[in-house]
N, C-alpha and C positions, 0 to 999 in steps of 0.2 A: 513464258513471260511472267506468267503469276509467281513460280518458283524465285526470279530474278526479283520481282517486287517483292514479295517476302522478306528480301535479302536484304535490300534496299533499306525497307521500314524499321529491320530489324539494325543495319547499322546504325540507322537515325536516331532510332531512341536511345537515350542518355543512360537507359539502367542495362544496355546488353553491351559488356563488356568484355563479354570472351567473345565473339564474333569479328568485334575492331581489332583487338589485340593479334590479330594472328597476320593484319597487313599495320605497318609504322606509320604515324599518321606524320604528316608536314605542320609547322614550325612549334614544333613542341620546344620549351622555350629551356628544356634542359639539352635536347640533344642539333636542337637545328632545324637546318633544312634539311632531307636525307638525302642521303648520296646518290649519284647517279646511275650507279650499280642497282641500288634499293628503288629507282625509278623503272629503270629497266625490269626488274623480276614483276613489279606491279602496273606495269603496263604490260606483261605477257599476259599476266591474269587475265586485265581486262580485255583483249583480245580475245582471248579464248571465251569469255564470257560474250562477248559479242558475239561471235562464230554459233554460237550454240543459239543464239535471240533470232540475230536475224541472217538471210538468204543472201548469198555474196553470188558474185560474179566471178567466175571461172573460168571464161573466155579468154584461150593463148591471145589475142590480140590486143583487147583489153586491158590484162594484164601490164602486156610489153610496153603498150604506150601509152599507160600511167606509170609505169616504175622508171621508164625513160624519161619523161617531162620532171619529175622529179629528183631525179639526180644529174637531170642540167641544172638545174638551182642549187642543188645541195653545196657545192664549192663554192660559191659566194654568199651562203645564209650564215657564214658562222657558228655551225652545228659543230659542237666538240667531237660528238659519236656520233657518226654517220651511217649507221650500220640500221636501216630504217626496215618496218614491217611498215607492209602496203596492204592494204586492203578496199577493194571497190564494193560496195554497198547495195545491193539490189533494189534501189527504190526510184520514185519520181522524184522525189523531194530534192530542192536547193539545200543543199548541205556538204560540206567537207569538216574534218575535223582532226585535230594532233593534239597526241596524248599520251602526257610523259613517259619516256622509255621509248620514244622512238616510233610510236604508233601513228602513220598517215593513212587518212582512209578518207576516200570522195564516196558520195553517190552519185552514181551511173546518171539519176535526173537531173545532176549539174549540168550536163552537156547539154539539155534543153534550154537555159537558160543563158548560154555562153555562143557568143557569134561567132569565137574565134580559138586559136591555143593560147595565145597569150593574158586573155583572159579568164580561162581557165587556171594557167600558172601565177595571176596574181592571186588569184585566189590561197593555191598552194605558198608562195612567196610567204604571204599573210603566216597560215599558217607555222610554216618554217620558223619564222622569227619570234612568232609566241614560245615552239621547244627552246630557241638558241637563247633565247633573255631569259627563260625559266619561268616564263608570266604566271603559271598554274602555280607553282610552288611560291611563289611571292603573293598570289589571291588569296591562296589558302594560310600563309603567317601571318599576314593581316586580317584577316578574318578571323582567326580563331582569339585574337585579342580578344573581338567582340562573341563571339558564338562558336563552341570547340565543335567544329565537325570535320571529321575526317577524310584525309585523301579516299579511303576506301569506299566509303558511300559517297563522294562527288564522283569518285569512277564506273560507281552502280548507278550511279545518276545521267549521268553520258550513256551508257548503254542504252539506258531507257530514249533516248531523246533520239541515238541513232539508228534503233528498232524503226523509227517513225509509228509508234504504235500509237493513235491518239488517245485508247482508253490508259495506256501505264506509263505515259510518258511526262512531262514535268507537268503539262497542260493540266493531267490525271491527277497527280499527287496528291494530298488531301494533309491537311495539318500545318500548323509553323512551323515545322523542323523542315519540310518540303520547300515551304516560302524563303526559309534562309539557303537550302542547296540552291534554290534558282539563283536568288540573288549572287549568289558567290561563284556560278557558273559564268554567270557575264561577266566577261573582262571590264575593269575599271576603263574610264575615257581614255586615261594617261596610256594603260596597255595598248589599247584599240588603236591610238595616235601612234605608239611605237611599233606597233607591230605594221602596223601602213607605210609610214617613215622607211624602218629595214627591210619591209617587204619589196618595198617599192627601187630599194636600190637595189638589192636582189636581181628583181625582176632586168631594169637595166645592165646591169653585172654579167646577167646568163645571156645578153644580144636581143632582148624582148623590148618590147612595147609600153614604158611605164606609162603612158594614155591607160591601158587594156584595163589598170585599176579603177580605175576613175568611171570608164563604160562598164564595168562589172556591178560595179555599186547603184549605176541607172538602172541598170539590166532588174538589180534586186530590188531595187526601192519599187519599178514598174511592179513586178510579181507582189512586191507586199504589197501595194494598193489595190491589184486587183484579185487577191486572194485575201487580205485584212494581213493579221498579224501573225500570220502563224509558220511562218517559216522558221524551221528549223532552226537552220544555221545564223538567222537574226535573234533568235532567243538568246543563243551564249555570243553573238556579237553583235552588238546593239547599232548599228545605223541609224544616224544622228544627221540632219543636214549639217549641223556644223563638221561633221567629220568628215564627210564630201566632199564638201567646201572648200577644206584643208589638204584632202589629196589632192585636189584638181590642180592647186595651186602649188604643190609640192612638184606634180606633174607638168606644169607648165614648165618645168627648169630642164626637163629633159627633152631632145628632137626627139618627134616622133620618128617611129618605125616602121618597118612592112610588116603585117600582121602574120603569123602563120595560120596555114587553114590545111596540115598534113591529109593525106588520103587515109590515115588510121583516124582522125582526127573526125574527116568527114566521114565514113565508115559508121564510126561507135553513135557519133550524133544522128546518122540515120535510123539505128538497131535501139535508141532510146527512144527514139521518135513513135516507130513502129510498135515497140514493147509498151510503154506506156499509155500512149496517144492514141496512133491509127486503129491500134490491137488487129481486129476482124479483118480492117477496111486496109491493114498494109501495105499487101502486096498490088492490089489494086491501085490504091494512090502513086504507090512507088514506079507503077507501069504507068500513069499516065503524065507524071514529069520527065520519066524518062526519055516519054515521046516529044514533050513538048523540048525538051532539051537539045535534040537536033542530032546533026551529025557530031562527030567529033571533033574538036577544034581546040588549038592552043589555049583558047577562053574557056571553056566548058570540060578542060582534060580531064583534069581530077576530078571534078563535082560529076561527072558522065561516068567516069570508073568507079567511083564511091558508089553510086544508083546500083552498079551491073552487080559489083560485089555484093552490096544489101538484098538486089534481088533474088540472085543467088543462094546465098543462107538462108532466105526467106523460104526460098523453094527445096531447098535441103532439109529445112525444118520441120516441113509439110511433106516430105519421102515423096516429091515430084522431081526425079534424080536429071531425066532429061532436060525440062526447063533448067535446073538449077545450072546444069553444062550449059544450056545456049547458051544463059547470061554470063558464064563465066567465063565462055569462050571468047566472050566479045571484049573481055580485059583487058587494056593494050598498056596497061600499067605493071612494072615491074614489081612484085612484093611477096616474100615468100609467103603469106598468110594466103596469096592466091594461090599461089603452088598448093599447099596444103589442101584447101578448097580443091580443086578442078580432083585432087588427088583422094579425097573422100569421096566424090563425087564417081569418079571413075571406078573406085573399088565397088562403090554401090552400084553400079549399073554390070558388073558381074568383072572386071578386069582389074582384080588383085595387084596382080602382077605387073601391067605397065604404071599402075598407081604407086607402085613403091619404087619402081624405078625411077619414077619423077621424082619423090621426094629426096632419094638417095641421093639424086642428081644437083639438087636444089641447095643440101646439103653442104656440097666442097663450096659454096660459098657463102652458105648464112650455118655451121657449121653449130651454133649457140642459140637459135630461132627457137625459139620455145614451140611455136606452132607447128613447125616441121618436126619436131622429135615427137612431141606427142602424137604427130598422126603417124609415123614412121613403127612406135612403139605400139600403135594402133594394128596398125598393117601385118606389121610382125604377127602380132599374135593370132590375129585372121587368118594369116597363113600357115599355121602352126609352125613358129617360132619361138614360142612364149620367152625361152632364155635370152635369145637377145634382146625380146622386148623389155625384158626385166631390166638389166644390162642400162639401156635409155633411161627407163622411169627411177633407176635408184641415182642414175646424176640429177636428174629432175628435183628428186624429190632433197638431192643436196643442199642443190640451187635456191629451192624454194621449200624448205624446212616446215615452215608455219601453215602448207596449204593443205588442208584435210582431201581437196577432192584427188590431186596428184597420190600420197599414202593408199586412197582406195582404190587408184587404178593399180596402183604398183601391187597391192594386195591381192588384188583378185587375179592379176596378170601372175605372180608369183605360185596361186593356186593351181592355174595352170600349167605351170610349168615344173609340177611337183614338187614344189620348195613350201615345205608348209610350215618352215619355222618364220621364213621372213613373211610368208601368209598373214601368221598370226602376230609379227610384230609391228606391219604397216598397215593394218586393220587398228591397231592399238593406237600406233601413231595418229591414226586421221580422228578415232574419240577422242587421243585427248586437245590434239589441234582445235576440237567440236565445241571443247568445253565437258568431255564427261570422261569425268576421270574416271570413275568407279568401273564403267565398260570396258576403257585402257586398260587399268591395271588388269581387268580378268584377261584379256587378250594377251596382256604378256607374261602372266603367268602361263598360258597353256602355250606361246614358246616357249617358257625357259624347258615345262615338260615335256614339249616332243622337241628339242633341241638334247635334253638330257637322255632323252629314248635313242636317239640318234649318235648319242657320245659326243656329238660336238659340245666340246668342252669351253672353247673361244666363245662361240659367238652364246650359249649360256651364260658364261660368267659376261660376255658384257649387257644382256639383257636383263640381266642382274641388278646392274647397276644402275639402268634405263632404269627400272623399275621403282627403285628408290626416291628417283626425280617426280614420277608421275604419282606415286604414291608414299608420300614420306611419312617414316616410323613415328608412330604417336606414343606422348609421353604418357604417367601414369595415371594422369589425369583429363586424356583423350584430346590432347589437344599434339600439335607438328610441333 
C-alpha cells in the first residue's frame, strides 16, 4: 500500500513528469478524449494494481454469479465493448465500482447491505451506464479546464478508495492536489441523475425490478446514518435526497416486479455474513436458524438449502469433513456448486474416486460450470493425474485470463505433471495478473530457458513475445 501511495503522490504533483507521461491523460485539449483502445490498456493497469493492494475473492461460485448478473444487464446498458474484467473485492465495505477499460468490480460486503438480486443489479446498472456515457472521461475534460490532473493518478486514486484502507485511502490523503482527486472522483449531479435514469431502464430492460433502485438507495442512506459518512462507494457517488427523490419518481413509471432472491444469491449473502459479521460465532448462528427454520417446505426451499450449503463450507473450512457431508447431504436443491461440494467433501473423507465420478457425471450437463472443473482438475491431480488436470486448468485459465489464483493452480499442477516450461510460464502469468511485473518477467525468462533446453522452439519463441508485453523494451533514456 505505501509503494501504491508513493505512486499516487508522485503522479499528483505537478513537477513529476516522467511518471504521467508513460499513461495518456484525458481531455488534453490538443489530442481529445483518448480512445477506447487507450481506455482498455489503462484500465488493465489499474487492475492489476488493484490485484496486487488488495485480497480478492476466488470462490467458483462467487465468481459465476457476479459475471452472470452482469451480463444480464450488459445487452441493454449500451456498452460499445462488452468484453468486461470482473473482479469481487474481499471487504465488508458498501461499494462497487467501474473503471474505464471495462473494469466491474463489487465488494463481497455489498451483499450485506442488499435484500435481494435486483438490488444488487441496480447497483451494477448504475454502474454500467457511467462506462457506456463515458462519465469518467467527460469528469476528467472538464476538470482539467480547472485543475490538469491525470487519468493515471484518478486511477491510483480508486485503487486507494477500493483497498478500503482507511490510513491511504482518499479519507488519508493529505494536501490540495488530494482535495482536487476527491472532488473529481465524485460524479457531477447531472452524471449521478444519468447514470440512475439508464441505469434504471437497464435494470427494467434485463426483466428486474426498477423499485430495487430506489430500496438500494434506503438500504445506503440507512448504513450512512448509522455508520456517518464514510462509505465508500458514497464518496465517488454522492447521495443527495434530491437524487432519491428523483429515482423514486423515475420508478414510479415502472410495474413493479418479483424480486429475485437466487440460491447463489442467498449462499454468498450468508458466506459474507459469516466472514465478516458472525466471524467465530458462525457456524453456531447458522445452526440455530437452521433449526428454527423447520422442515422443508415450498416457503423456506431455498433459504433452508442456502443454510445447509453455508453450513457445509463452513464445516469444510474448519476440516470437520463428516458434519460438512450431513449438511450437504440434506440439499435437496439442484446446483452443480453442490455437486462440487458433496465431491470435495467425499475426496476428503478418503473416496477419491466415487468423488470424481460425481463430478465427471455432473459434468455432461453443466459441462462449463467453473466449480465443477476446478474441483475435477482438483481430483485429477490427487489422483495422480496431473496431465489431465493441466488439460482443465489451461481452458480455465482461457476463460478467465486476468485471474492470478487459476495461473497458480495451473502452475503448480503443471509442476506436477513435469511440464516445467508452462510451470514457469503460469507462475509468471499469475505475478503479472498480481500486479508484479518484475517477478513475471523473471518467470518467463526461465521458460523461455528451459523451453530452449528442451528445443521446444514454438512455444519459446511465443513466450518470447509474451515477454515483451509483461516487460516492454526501454528506450535510451529508461523510459517504455
Amino acid at each position: 500500500m505505501k509503494r501504491l501511495l508513493t505512486l499516487l503522490l508522485l503522479l499528483a504533483s505537478a513537477g513529476s513528469t516522467s511518471a504521467t507521461q508513460e499513461l495518456p491523460s484525458l481531455g488534453d485539449s490538443t489530442s481529445g478524449l483518448i480512445s477506447l483502445h487507450q481506455e482498455k490498456e489503462l484500465g488493465q493497469e489499474w487492475l492489476r494494481a488493484l490485484r496486487s493492494q488488495a485480497p480478492t475473492i476466488d470462490d467458483p461460485l462467487a465468481i459465476t454469479w457476479f459475471r452472470d448478473l452482469v451480463y444480464e444487464l450488459v445487452p441493454h446498458s449500451g456498452l460499445q465493448d462488452t468484453d468486461l474484467s470482473i473482479i469481487v473485492v474481499d471487504s465488508p465495505e458498501l461499494n462497487a465500482f467501474a473503471v474505464p477499460g471495462g473494469i466491474v468490480g463489487i465488494n463481497l460486503g455489498l451483499l450485506l447491505y442488499s435484500d435481494d438480486e435486483d438490488q444488487v443489479a441496480s447497483v451494477l446498472a448504475h454502474e454500467l451506464a457511467h462506462l457506456s456515457q463515458r462519465h469518467f472521461a467527460r469528469q476528467v475534460e472538464a476538470a482539467q479546464r480547472r485543475d490538469p490532473v491525470t487519468l493515471a493518478t484518478l486511477l491510483a486514486s480508486i485503487v486507494l478508495i477500493a483497498t478500503n484502507n482507511t490510513d491511504a485511502g482518499v479519507a488519508g490523503l493529505v494536501g490540495s492536489q488530494a482535495a482536487a482527486i476527491q472532488n473529481q472522483l465524485a460524479y457531477s449531479r447531472d452524471f449521478e441523475r444519468e447514470a440512475d435514469r439508464l441505469g434504471m431502464v437497464t435494470l427494467s430492460r434485463s426483466g428486474m425490478d426498477a423499485h430495487a433502485m430506489t430500496d438500494m438507495f434506503s438500504n445506503m442512506m440507512s448504513a450512512s446514518r448509522y455508520r456517518g459518512s464514510s462509505l465508500e462507494f458514497l464518496m465517488t457517488h454522492p447521495l443527495t435526497s434530491a437524487r432519491v427523490a428523483d429515482a423514486a419518481g423515475r420508478a414510479a413509471q415502472y410495474p413493479e416486479k418479483q424480486r429475485q432472491r437466487s440460491f447463489s444469491f442467498q449462499v454468498l449473502r450468508l458466506l459474507a455474513e459469516a466472514r465478516y459479521q458472525l466471524k467465530d460465532e458462525a457456524l453456531a448462528e447458522l445452526e440455530r436458524r437452521l433449526e428454527k427454520s423447520g422442515p422443508d417446505t415450498s416457503e423456506n426451499h431455498d433459504s433452508r438449502n442456502a443454510l445447509l450449503y453455508a453450513l457445509a463450507r463452513l464445516s469444510f473450512n474448519r476440516e470437520d469433513w463428516k458434519k460438512g457431508a450431513a449438511y450437504a447431504d440434506q440439499i435437496t436443491y439442484a446446483h452443480p456448486a453442490v455437486t462440487a461440494l458433496r465431491a470435495q467433501l467425499t475426496a476428503e473423507m478418503g473416496d477419491a474416486g466415487t468423488a470424481l465420478t460425481m463430478v465427471k457425471e455432473a459434468r455432461r450437463n453443466y459441462p462449463a460450470d467453473l466449480s465443477l472443473r476446478l474441483t475435477q482438475a482438483m481430483l485429477l491431480d490427487r489422483s495422480g493425474k496431473a496431465p489431465e488436470a493441466v488439460a482443465i486448468l489451461k481452458k480455465i485459465t482461457e476463460d478467465y485470463p486476468e485471474n492470478p489464483a487459476y495461473w497458480a493452480t495451473l502452475s503448480k499442477t503443471a509442476s506436477t505433471a513435469g511440464d516445467s516450461v508452462l510451470a514457469y510460464r503460469a507462475l509468471g502469468e499469475s505475478y503479472f495478473y498480481s500486479g508484479r511485473k518484475q517477478e513475471a518477467a523473471q518467470q518467463l525468462r526461465s521458460a523461455i530457458k528451459e523451453a530452449a533446453r528442451l528445443s521446444d522452439f514454438q512455444r519459446e519463441a511465443a513466450i518470447r513475445e509474451r515477454l515483451k508485453v509483461v516487460e516492454p523494451l526501454k528506450d535510451s533514456r529508461g523510459r517504455p
